[in-house]
C-alpha positions as CSV (number, residue, x, y, z in Angstrom):
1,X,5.5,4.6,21.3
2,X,6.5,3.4,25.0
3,X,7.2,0.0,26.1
4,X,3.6,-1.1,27.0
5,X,2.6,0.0,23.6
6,X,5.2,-1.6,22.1
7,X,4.7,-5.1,23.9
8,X,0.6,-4.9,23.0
9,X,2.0,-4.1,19.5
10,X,4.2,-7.1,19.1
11,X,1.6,-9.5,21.0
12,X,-1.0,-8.4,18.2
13,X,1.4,-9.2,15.7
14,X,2.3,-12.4,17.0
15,X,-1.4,-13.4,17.1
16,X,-1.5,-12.3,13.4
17,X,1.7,-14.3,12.1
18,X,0.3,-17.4,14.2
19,X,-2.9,-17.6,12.3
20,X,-1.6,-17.1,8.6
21,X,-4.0,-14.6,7.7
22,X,-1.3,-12.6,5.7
23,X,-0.7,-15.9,3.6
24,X,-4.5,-16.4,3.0
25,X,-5.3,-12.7,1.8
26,X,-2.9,-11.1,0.0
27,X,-3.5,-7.8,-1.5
28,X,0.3,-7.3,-1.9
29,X,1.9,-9.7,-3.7
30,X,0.4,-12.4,-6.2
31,X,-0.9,-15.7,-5.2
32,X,1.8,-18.4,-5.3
33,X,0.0,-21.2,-3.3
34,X,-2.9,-22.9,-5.4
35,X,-4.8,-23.3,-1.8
36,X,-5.2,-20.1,-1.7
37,X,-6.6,-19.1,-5.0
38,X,-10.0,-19.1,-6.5
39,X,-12.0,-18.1,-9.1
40,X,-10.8,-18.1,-12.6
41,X,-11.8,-21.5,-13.4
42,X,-12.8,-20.9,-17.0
43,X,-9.5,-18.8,-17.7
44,X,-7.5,-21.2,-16.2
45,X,-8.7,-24.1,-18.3
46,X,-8.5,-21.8,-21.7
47,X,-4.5,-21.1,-20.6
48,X,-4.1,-25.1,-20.5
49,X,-5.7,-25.8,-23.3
50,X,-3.6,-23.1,-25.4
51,X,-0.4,-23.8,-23.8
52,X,-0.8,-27.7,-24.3
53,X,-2.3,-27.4,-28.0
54,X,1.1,-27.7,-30.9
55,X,2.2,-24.5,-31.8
56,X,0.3,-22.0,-29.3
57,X,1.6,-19.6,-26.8
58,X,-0.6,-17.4,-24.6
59,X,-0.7,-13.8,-23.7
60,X,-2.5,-13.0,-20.7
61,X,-3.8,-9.1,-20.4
62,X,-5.6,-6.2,-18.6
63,X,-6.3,-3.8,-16.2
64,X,-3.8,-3.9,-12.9
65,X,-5.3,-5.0,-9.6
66,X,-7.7,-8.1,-11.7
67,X,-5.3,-10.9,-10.8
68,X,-3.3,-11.3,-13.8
69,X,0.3,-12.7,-12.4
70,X,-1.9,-14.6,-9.8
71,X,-3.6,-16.7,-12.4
72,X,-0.8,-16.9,-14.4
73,X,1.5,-18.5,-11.5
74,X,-1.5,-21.1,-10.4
75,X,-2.1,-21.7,-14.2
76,X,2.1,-22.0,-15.0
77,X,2.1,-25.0,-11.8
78,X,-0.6,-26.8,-13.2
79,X,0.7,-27.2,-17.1
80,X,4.1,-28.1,-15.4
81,X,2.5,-31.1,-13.5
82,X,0.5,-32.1,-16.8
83,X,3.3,-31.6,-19.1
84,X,6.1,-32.3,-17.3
85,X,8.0,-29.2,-18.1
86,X,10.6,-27.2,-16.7
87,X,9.1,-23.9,-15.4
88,X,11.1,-20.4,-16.1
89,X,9.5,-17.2,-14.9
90,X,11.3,-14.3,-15.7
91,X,9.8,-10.9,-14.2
92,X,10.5,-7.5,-16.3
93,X,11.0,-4.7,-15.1
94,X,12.1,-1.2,-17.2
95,X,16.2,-2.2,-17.9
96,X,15.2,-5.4,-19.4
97,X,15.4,-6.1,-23.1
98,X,15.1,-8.7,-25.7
99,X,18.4,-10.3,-24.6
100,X,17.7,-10.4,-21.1
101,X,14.2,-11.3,-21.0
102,X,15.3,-15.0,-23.2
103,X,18.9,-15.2,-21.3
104,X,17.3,-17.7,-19.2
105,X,16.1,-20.1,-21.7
106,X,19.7,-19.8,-23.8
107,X,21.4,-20.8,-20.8
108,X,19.1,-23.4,-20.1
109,X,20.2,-24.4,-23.1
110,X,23.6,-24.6,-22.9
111,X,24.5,-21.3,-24.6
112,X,25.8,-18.2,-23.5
113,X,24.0,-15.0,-24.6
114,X,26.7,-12.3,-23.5
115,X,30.4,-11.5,-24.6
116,X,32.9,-11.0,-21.5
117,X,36.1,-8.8,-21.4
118,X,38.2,-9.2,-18.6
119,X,41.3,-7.5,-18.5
120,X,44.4,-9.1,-16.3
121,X,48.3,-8.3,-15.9
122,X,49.4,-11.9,-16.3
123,X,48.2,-15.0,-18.2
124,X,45.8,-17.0,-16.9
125,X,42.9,-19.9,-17.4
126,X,39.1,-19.3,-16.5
127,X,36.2,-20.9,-17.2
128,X,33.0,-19.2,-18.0
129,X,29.5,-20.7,-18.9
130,X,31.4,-23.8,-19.5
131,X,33.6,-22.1,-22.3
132,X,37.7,-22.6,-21.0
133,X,39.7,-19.1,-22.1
134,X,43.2,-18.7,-22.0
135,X,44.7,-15.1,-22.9
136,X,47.3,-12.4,-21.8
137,X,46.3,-8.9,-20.8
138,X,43.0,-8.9,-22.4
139,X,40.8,-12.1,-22.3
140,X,37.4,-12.0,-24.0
141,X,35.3,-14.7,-24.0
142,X,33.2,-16.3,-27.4
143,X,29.7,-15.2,-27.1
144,X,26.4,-14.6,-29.4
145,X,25.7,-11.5,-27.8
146,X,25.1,-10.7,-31.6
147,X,23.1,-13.6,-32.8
148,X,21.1,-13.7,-29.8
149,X,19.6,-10.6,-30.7
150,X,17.8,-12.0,-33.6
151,X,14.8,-14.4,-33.2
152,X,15.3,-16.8,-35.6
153,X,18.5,-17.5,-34.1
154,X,17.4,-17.7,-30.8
155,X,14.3,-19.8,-31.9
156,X,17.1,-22.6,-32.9
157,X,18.6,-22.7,-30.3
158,X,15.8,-23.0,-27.3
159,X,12.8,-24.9,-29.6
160,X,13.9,-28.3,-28.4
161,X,13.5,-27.0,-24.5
162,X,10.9,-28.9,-22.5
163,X,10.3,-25.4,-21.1
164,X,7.6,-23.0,-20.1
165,X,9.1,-19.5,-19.6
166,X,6.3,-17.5,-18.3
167,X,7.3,-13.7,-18.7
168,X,5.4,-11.6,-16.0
169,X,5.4,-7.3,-16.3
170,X,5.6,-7.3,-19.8
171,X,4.2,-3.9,-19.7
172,X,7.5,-2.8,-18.3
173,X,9.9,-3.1,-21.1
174,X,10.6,0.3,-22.8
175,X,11.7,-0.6,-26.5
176,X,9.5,-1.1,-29.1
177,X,11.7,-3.0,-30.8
178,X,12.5,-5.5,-27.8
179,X,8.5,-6.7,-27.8
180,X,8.5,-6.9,-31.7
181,X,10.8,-9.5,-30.9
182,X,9.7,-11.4,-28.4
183,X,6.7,-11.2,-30.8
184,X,8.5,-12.6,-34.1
185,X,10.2,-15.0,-31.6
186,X,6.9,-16.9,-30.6
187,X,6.4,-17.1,-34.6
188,X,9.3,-18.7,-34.6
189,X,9.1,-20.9,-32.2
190,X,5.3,-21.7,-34.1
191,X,6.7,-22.7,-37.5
192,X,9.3,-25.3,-36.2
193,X,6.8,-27.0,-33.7
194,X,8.9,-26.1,-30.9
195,X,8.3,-27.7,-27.5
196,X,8.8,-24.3,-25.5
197,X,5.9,-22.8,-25.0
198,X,5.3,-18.9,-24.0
199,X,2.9,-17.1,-22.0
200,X,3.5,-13.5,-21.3
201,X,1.6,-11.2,-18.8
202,X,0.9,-7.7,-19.2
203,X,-0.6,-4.6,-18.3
204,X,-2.7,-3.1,-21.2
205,X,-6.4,-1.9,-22.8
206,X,-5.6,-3.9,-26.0
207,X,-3.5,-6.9,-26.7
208,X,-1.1,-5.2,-29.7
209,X,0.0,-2.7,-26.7
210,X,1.9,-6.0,-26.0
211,X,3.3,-6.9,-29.0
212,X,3.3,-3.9,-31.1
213,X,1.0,-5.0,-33.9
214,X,3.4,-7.8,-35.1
215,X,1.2,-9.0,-38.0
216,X,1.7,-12.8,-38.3
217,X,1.8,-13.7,-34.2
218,X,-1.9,-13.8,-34.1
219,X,-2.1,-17.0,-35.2
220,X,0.0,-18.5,-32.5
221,X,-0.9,-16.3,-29.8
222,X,-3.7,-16.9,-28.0
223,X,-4.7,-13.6,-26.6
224,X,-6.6,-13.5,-23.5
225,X,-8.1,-10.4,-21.5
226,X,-8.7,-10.7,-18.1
227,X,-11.5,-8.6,-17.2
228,X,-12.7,-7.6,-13.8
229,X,-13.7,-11.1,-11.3
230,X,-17.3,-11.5,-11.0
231,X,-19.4,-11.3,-7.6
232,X,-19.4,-15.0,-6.7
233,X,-16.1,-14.9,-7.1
234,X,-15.1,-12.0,-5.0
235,X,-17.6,-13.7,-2.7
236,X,-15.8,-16.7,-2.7
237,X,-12.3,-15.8,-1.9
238,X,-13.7,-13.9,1.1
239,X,-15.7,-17.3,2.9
240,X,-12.9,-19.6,1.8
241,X,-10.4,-17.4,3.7
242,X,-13.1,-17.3,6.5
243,X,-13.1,-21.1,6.8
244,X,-9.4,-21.4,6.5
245,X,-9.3,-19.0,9.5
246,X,-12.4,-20.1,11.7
247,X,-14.0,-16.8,11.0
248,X,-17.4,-15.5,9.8
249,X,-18.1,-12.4,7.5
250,X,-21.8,-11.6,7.9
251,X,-23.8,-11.7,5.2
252,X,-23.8,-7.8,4.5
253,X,-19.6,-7.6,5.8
254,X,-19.2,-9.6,2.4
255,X,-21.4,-7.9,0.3
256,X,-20.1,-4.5,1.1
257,X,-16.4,-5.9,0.8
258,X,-17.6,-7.1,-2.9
259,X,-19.5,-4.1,-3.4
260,X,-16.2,-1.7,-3.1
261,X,-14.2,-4.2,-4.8
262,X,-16.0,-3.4,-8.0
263,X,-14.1,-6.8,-9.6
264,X,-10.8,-5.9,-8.6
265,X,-9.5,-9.1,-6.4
266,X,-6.8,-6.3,-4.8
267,X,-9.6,-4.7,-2.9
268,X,-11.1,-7.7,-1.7
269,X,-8.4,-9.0,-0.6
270,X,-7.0,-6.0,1.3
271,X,-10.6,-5.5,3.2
272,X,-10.9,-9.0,4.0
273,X,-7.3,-9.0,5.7
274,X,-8.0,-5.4,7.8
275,X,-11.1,-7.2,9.2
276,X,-9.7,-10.3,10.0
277,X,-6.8,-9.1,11.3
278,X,-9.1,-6.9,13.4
279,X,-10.9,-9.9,14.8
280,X,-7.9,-12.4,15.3
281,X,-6.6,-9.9,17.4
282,X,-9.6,-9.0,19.8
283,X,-10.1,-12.8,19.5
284,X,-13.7,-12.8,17.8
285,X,-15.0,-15.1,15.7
286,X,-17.9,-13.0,13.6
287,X,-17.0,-9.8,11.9
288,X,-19.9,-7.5,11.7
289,X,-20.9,-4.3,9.2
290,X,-18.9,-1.9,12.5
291,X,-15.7,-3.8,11.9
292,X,-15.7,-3.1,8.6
293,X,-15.6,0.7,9.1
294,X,-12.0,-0.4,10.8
295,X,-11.0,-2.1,8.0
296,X,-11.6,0.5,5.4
297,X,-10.0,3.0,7.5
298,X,-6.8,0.5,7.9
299,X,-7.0,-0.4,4.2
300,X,-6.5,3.4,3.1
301,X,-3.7,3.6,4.5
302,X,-2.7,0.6,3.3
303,X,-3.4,1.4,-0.4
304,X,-0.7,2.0,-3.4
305,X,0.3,4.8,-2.9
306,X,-0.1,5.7,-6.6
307,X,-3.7,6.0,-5.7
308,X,-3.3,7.8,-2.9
309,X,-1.3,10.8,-4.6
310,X,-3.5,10.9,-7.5
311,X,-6.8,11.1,-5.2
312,X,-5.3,13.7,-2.7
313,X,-3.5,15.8,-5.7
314,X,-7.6,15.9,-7.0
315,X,-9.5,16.7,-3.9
316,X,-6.5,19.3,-2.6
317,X,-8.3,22.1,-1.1
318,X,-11.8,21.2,-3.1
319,X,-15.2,21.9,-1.6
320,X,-17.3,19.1,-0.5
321,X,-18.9,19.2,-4.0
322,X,-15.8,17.6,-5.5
323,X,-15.7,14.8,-3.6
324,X,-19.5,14.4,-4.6
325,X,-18.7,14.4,-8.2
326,X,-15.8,12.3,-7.8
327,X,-18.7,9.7,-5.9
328,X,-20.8,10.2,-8.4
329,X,-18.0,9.1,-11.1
330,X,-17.5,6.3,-9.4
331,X,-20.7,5.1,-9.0
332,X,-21.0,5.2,-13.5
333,X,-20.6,1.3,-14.2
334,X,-19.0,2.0,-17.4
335,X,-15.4,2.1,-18.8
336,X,-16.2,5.3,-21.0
337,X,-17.6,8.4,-18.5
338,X,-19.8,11.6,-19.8
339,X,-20.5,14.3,-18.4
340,X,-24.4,13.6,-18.6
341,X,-24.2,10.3,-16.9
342,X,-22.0,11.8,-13.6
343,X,-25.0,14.4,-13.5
344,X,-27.6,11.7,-13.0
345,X,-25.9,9.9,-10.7
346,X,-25.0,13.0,-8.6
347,X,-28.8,13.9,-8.6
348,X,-30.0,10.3,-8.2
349,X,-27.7,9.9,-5.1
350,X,-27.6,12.9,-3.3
351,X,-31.1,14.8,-4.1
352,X,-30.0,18.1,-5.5
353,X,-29.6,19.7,-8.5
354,X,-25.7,19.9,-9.7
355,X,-25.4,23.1,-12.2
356,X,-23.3,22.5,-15.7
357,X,-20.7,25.0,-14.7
358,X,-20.2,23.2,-11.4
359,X,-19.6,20.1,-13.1
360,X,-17.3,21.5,-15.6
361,X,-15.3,23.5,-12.6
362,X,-14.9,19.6,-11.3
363,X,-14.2,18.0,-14.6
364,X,-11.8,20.5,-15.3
365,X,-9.5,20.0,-11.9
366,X,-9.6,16.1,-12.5
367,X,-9.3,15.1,-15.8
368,X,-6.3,16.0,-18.7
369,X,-5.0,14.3,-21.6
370,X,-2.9,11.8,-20.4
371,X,-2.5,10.2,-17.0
372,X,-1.4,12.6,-14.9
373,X,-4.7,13.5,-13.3
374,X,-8.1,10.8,-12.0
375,X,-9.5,11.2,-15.5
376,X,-8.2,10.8,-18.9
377,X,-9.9,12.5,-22.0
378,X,-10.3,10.2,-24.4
379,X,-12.7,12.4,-27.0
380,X,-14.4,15.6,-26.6
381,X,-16.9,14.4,-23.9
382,X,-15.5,11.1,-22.9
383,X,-13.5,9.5,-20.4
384,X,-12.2,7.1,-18.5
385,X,-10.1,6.5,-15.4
386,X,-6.5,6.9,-15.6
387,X,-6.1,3.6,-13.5
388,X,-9.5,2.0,-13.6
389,X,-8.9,1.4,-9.9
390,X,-9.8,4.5,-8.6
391,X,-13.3,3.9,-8.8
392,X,-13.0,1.4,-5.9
393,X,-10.5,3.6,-4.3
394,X,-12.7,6.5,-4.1
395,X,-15.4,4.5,-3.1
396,X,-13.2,2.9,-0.2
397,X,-11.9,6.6,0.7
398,X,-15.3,8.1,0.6
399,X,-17.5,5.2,1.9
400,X,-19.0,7.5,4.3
401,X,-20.9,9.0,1.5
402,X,-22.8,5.2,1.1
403,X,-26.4,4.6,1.2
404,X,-28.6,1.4,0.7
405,X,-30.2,3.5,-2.3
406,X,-27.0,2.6,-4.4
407,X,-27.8,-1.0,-4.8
């Protein structure tokens, strides 16, 4: 890049930062500012009414991309300013544990989870977590690391907290054993009418993927599935950023956008920035159905790469026909694929016949019994996307395949 490139560059991006648009769609990170979020009304209210109702707690699931942490975070803000509680969010990742995840509510509450050894060559005085320890060469200090690995325990000691600890990525903790007890903990904190309230966030098809099948937590946990957003909602995020930024999506611009989105807020939100961003820079006001192609070529780039690598290990040195079926797949507007139902659609959209050994050829490149490929084999017959994203992605990749006859 030379120096002129470079200045053009940095005046583009200075035009971009100016205007916000990065803080109005955000296909990166979840939403944090209530201005910016919509949709998710009726959810919303169903969180608040659990989390304010004696003796529930919430868990919040599904698919990833749907807007999960987003709602959680606007949801969490809003029970605060009803309730008047403290908020703790503690986000998982694959170290944490049991201890870890409710370290922040102990201390909250004046206790101190972990056990200490410090070893010194003269005596000395220190003071940690408020406990004062005086010792020679070795100086350990009084914890409950062992206590605090037991619910009940832990349940005592945080159930008097004006506090909603909102645990995001729950998905990511690796022991069993761990979300068992974050489980029995929320039965617990049930039975002695506690004033802490839970609401967990998680990737997962079913809700016990969460908390391992603990028998008696359904009673206090108010599970909620967050399925894909719905086309006025999609709709809606894209003309209240447009307002907010003094631009206009025509008509069709938006209805494409929603169209590729296929629910999942991520995609509409990562279209909706490539085109504005497009437009703030050239310093137009309308973006028209030719921006767009811009902004979907921008946008895969811009993609997880998770679904890039999974798409590109697929189509690796495939005839056009792949990519057909793959379309094809991705047009079936249903969680559980078969082979009969891709056929349809491949002869319904593209006007020729598609042969049963062609189509097991495709199948038999793209699909396996676990995650590692586009498709996962659920039965003999059926299957569904390994991310339930990719149907949008390949959509977005391959939107040069569209035609109006899709609708």
């Amino acid at each position: 890049m030379n120096t002129l490139d470079l200045e053009v560059f940095g005046e583009d991006e200075r035009r971009i930062r100016k205007s916000n648009v990065r803080h109005i769609f955000t296909p990166h990170k979840p939403i944090t500012d209530e201005r910016f979020f919509r949709g998710r009304l009726e959810e919303m209210k169903q969180l608040l009414s659990t989390l304010n109702t004696p003796g529930e707690h919430a868990l919040l699931y599904g698919d990833r991309g749907v807007g999960k942490s987003s709602l959680a975070n606007i949801t969490a803000q809003n029970l605060v300013k009803l309730t008047e509680q403290k908020l703790i969010i503690k986000r998982c990742d694959s170290s944490d544990n049991f201890l870890s995840i409710i370290e922040p509510a102990l201390i909250e509450a004046g206790c101190c989870p972990r056990t200490i050894s410090i070893t010194s060559q003269q005596n000395f005085n220190i003071s940690i977590f408020k406990n004062n320890i005086t010792s020679g060469n070795t100086v350990q200090k009084e914890g409950n690391v062992n206590q605090s690995l037991s619910p009940s325990w832990v349940a005592q000691k945080i159930k008097d907290l004006n506090v909603l600890l909102l645990i995001d990525e729950f998905d990511a903790i690796q022991g069993v054993e761990d979300k068992y007890k974050v489980a029995e903990l929320i039965k617990q904190l049930s039975d002695s009418d506690s004033k802490l309230k839970i609401l967990i966030v998680g990737i997962a098809e079913s809700s016990s993927e969460l908390t391992e099948g603990h028998p008696s937590v359904q009673r206090c946990l108010k599970e909620i599935k967050l399925s894909r957003m719905k086309y006025e909602e999609l709709t809606h995020i894209i003309k209240y950023g447009a307002n907010m930024l003094n631009l206009i999506f025509e008509k069709e611009v938006i209805y494409r956008i929603v169209r590729l989105s296929s629910g999942y807020a991520y995609f509409t939100h990562l279209l909706a920035l490539k085109a504005a961003e497009k437009a703030i820079i050239e310093e137009r006001q309308t973006i028209a159905l030719n921006n767009l192609n811009f902004a979907i070529e921008k946008a895969i780039n811009d993609c997880e790469s998770s679904l890039q690598k999974l798409y590109e290990i697929s189509i690796k040195s495939s005839v056009e026909r792949y990519k057909k079926v793959l379309y094809a797949i991705a047009l079936c507007n249903d969680e559980f694929i078969k082979k009969k139902d891709v056929k349809a659609k491949y002869e319904s959209k593209f006007g020729e016949p598609l042969m049963r050994s062609a189509l097991d050829s495709c199948f038999s490149r793209i699909a396996s019994d676990d995650n590692s490929k586009i498709l996962k084999r659920i039965y003999k017959g059926v299957y569904r996307f390994s991310d339930p994203r990719m149907a949008s992605y390949i959509r977005i990749v391959q939107s040069y395949m569209y035609t109006s006859n899709e609708n």
